[in-house]
C-alpha positions in Angstrom: 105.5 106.5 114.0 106.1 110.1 113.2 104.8 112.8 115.6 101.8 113.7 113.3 100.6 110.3 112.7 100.4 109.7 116.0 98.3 113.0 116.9 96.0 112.0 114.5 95.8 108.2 115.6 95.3 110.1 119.2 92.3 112.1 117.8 91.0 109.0 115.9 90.9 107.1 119.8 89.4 110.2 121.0 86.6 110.0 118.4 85.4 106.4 118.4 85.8 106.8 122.5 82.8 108.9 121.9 81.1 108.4 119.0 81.5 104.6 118.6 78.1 103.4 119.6 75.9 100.7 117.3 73.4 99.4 114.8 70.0 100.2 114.5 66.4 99.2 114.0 66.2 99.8 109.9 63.6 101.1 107.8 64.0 99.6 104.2 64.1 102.0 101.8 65.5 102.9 98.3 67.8 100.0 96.8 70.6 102.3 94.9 73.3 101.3 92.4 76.8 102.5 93.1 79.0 102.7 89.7 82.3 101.1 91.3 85.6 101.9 89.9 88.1 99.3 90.8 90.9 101.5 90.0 90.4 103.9 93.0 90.0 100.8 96.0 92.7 97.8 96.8 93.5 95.4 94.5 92.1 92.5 96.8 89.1 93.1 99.0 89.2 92.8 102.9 87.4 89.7 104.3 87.0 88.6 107.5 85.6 85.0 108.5 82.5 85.1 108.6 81.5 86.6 105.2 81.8 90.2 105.4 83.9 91.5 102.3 84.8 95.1 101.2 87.3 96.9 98.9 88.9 99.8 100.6 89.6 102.5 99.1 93.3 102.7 97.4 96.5 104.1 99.5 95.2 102.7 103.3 97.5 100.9 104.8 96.6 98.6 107.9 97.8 99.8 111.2 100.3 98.2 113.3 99.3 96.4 116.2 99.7 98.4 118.8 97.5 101.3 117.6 95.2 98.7 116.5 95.2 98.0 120.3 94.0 101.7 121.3 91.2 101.6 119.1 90.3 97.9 119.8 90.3 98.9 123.8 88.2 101.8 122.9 85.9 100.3 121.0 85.6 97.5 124.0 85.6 100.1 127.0 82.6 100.6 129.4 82.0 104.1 127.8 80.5 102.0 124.7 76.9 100.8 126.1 77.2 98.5 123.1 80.5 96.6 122.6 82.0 96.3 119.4 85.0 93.8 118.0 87.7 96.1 115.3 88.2 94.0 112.5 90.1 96.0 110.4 91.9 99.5 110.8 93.3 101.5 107.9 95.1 104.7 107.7 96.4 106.5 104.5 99.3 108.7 104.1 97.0 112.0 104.3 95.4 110.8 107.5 92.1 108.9 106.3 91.4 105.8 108.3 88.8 103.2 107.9 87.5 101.5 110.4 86.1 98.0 110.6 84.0 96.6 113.2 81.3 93.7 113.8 78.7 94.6 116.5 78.7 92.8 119.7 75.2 92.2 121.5 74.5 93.8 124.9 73.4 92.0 127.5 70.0 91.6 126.8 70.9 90.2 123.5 70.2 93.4 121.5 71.8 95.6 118.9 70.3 99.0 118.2 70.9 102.1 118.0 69.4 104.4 120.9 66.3 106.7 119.8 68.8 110.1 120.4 71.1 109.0 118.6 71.4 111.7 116.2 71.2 114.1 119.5 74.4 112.0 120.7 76.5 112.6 117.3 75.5 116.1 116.8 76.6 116.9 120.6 80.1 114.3 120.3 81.3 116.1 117.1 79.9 119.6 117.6 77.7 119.5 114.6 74.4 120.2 113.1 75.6 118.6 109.9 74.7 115.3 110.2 72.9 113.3 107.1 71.0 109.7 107.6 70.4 107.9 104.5 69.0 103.8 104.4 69.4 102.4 101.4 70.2 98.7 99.9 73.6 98.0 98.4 73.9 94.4 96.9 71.2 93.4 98.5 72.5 94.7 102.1 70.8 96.9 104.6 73.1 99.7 105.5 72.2 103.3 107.3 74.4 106.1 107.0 75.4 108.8 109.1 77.6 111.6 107.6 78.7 113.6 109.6 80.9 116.7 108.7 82.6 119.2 111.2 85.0 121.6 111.0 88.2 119.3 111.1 86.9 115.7 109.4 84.2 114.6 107.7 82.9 111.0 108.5 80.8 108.0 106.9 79.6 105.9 109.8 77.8 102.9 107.7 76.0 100.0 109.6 75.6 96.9 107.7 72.9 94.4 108.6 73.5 90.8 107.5 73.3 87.9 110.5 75.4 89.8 112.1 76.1 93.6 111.9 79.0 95.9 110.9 80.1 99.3 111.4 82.1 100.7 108.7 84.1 104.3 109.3 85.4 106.2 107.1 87.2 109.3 108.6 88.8 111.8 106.6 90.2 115.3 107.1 88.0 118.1 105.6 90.7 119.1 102.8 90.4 116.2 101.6 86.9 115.1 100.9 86.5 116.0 97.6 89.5 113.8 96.1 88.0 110.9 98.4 84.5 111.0 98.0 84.6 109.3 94.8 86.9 106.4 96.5 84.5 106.3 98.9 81.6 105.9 97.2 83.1 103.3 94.8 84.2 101.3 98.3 80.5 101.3 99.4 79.5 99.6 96.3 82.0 96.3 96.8 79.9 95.9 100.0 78.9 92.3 100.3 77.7 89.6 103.2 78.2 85.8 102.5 74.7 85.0 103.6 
């Protein structure tokens, strides 16, 4: 792995060290249609075994195992007050990375998100410029966190089915405008086997 790649897989640890935390209660709002264009995500979509499906965005590539094992002991550390389990990790050539992860209850059986926790990710990425939106996409639950700094921008999605997800997408700030529209076309392949 090239020097680069691997200061940016560094930073990416670093992040979901501190910003990786979990699922929330949900308001139900607005149900929204995403136009999808298939062209811009993976040919196939990513799956895991219990129902969850998603196309990713085109050009990520799944990381090898061994900086799949940095983020996975991150995301399972005692830092996290709420575990997660990585089910997928992506990187692109241009340093995007998505991030798949099914939430993990705590001990008291519960998965939420703490009442700051907008004070958390404002504080953990230096930022004031943090956007929630809930919303309904096929039917799903999901709240959104964008956050934007002055080095990435991010799209921490929770998805709330039986079980929950977190879905990350991080990308570098000179990039967001030709991803956005991958982005948003990835959103809209969300799906849970109920």
């Amino acid at each position: 792995m090239n020097i680069s790649i691997q200061k940016h897989l560094n930073k990416l640890v670093f992040l979901f060290l501190f910003f990786n935390i979990t699922a929330c209660n949900f308001n139900k709002d607005e149900s929204i249609s995403i136009k999808v264009d298939y062209s811009l995500l993976s040919s196939s979509p990513f799956t895991d075994k219990l129902g969850f499906s998603v196309y990713l965005p085109e050009g990520l590539l799944e990381l090898d195992d061994n900086s799949k094992k940095k983020i996975e002991s991150v995301l399972k550390s005692d830092e996290n007050t709420i575990q997660a389990d990585m089910i997928g990790a992506y990187q692109s050539s241009d340093l995007s990375f998505c991030i798949i992860s099914r939430l993990i209850s705590n001990q008291e059986g519960e998965k939420n998100i703490p009442e700051d926790y907008l004070d958390v990710l404002q504080s953990q990425y230096a930022s004031e410029n943090i956007n929630i939106a809930n919303f309904k996409v096929n039917s799903m639950d999901i709240r959104q966190y964008t956050i934007f700094n002055k080095n990435h921008v991010v799209f921490k999605l929770f998805i709330y089915s039986e079980n929950i997800y977190q879905l990350d997408y991080i990308i570098p700030v000179e990039n967001y405008k030709k991803e956005l529209v991958k982005i948003e076309s990835s959103i809209g392949t969300i799906t849970v086997k109920q």
